[in-house]
C-alpha positions as a Markdown table, in Angstrom:
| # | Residue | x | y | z |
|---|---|---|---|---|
| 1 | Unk | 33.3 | -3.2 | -54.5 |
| 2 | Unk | 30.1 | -3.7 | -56.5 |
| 3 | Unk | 27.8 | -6.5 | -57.1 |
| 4 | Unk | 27.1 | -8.2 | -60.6 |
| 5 | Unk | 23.1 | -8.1 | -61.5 |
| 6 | Unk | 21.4 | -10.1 | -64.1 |
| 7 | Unk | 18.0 | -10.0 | -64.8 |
| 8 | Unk | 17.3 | -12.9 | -67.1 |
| 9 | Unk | 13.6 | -14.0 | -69.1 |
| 10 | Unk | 13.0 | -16.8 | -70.9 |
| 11 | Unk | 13.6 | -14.6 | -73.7 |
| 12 | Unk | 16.2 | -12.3 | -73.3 |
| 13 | Unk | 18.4 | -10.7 | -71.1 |
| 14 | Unk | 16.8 | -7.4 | -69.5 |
| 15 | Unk | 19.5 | -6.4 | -67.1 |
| 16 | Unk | 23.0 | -7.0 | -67.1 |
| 17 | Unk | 25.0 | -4.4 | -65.0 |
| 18 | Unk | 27.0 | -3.9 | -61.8 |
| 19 | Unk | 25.4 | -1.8 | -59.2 |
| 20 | Unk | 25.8 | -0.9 | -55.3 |
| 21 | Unk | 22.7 | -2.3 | -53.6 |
| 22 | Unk | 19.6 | -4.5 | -55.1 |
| 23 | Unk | 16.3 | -4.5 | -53.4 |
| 24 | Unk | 14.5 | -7.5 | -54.3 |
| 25 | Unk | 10.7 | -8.0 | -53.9 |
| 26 | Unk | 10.9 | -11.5 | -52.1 |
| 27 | Unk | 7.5 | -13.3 | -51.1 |
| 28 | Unk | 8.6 | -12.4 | -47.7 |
| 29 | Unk | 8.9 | -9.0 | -47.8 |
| 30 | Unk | 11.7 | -6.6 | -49.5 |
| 31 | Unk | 15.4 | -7.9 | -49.1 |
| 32 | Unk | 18.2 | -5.4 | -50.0 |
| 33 | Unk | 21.6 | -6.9 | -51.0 |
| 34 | Unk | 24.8 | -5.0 | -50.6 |
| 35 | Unk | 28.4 | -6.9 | -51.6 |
| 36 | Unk | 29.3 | -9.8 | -49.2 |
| 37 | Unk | 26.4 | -10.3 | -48.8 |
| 38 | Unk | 25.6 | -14.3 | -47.7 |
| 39 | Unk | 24.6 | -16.5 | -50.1 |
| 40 | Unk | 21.0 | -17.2 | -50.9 |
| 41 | Unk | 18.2 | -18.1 | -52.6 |
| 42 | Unk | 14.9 | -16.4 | -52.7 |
| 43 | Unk | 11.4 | -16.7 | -54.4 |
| 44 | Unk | 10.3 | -13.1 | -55.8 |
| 45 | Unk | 7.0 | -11.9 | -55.5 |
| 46 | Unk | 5.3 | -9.7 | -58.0 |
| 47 | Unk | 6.9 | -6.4 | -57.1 |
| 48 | Unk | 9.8 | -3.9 | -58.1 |
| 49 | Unk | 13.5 | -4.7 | -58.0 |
| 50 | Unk | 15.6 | -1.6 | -57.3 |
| 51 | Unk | 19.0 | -1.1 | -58.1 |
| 52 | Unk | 21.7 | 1.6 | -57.5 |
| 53 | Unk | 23.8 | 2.1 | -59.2 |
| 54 | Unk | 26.6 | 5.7 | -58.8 |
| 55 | Unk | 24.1 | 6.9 | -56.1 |
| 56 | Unk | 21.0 | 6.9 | -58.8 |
| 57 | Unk | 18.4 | 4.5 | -58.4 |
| 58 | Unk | 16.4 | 2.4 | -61.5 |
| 59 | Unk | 13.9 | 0.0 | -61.3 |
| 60 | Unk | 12.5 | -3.3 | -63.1 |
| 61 | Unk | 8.6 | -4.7 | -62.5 |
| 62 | Unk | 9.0 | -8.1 | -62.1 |
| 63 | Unk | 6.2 | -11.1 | -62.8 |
| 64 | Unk | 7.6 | -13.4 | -60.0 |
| 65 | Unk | 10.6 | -15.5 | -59.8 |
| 66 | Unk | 13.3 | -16.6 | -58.0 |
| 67 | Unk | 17.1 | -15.2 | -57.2 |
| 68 | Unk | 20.1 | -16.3 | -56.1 |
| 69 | Unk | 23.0 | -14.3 | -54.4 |
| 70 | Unk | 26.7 | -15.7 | -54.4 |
| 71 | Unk | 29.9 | -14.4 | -54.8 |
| 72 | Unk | 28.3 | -10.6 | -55.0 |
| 73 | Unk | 26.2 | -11.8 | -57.7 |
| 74 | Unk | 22.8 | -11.6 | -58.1 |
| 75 | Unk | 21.2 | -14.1 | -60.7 |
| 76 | Unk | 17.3 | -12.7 | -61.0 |
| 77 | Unk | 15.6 | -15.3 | -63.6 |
| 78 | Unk | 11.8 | -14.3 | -63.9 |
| 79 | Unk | 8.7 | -15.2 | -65.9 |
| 80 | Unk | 8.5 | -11.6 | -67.4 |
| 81 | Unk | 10.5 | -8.0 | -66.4 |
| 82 | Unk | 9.8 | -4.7 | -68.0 |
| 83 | Unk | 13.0 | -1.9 | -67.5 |
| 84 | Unk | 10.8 | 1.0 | -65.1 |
| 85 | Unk | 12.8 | 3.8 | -68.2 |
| 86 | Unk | 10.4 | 1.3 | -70.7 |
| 87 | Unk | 7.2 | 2.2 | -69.0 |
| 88 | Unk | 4.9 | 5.0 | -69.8 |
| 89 | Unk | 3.4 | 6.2 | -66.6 |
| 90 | Unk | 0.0 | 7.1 | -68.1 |
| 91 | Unk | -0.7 | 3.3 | -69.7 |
| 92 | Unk | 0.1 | 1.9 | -66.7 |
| 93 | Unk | -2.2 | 4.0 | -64.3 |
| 94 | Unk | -5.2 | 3.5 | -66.8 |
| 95 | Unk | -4.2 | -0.2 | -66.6 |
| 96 | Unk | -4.0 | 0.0 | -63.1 |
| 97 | Unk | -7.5 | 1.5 | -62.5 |
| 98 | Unk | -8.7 | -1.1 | -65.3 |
| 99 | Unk | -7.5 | -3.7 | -63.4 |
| 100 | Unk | -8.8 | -2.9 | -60.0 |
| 101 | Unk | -12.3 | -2.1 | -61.7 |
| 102 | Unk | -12.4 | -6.0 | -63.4 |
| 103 | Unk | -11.1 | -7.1 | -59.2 |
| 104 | Unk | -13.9 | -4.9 | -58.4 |
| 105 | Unk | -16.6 | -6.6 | -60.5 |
| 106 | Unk | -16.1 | -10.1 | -59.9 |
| 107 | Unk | -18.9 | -12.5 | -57.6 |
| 108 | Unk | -17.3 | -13.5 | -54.7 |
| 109 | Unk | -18.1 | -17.2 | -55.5 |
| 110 | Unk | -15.4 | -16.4 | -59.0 |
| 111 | Unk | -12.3 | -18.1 | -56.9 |
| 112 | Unk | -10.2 | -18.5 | -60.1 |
| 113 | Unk | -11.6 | -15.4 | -61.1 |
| 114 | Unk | -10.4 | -13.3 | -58.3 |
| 115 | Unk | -7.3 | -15.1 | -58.1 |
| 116 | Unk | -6.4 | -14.3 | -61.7 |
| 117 | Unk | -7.9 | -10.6 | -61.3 |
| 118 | Unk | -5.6 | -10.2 | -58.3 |
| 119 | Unk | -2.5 | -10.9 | -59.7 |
| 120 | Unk | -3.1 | -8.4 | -62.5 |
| 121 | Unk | -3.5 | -5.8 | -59.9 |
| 122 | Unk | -0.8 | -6.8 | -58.9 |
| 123 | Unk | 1.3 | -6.5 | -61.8 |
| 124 | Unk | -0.1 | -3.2 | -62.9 |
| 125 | Unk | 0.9 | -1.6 | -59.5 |
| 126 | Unk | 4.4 | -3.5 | -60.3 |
| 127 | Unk | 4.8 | -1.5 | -63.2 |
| 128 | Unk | 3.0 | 1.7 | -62.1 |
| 129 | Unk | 5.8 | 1.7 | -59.6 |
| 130 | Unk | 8.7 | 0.8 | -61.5 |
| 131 | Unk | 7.7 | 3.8 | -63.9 |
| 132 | Unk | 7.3 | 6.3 | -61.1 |
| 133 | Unk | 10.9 | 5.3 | -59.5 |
């Protein structure tokens, strides 16, 4: 028995697909999902969803978002996802480093500054990540 997985953006579909096991990158921490799994619903962090599918793992950065699990489905709707296959590995360490140098340079007293410059970070070591699974 498999699950059903759908990634779903405001504009578009990114993944649609049956697979073994999702890991989901939940504000609390990671949460894998295998069938029967009971039903919930989860906010996403910024992170890396992993999914297996015939023993061979792929991977989608993820902006944040919620998902729900029911019925061996897993609903994913997110602000933003990028397939880890998509990613070149190169642009996303130099934007990796770029980010962390712009965190790096900021006054402390720059709240919404660091706040902003943190959550890029954040999402460049998503995709950094999802291109090196």
């Amino acid at each position: 028995m498999t699950l059903t997985v759908k990634v779903i953006s405001p504009d578009k579909t990114i993944l649609d697909a049956s697979a073994e096991e999702v890991i989901l990158p939940s504000t609390t921490g990671q949460l894998g999902i295998l069938t029967n799994h009971v039903p919930l619903v989860t906010a996403l962090d910024i992170g890396v969803l992993r999914f297996r599918q015939d023993k061979t793992w792929a991977s989608i950065a993820l902006s944040g978002g919620f998902a729900e699990v029911e019925d061996n489905e897993v609903t994913v709707l997110v602000n933003s996802a990028e397939a880890g296959s998509s990613i070149d590995p190169d642009a996303a360490r130099n934007e990796l480093a770029t980010a962390e140098q712009n965190l790096a340079g900021l006054k402390d007293d720059d709240k919404q500054g660091k706040i902003q410059a943190e959550q890029a970070v954040k999402r460049a070591r998503a995709r950094l990540q999802a291109a090196s699974s």
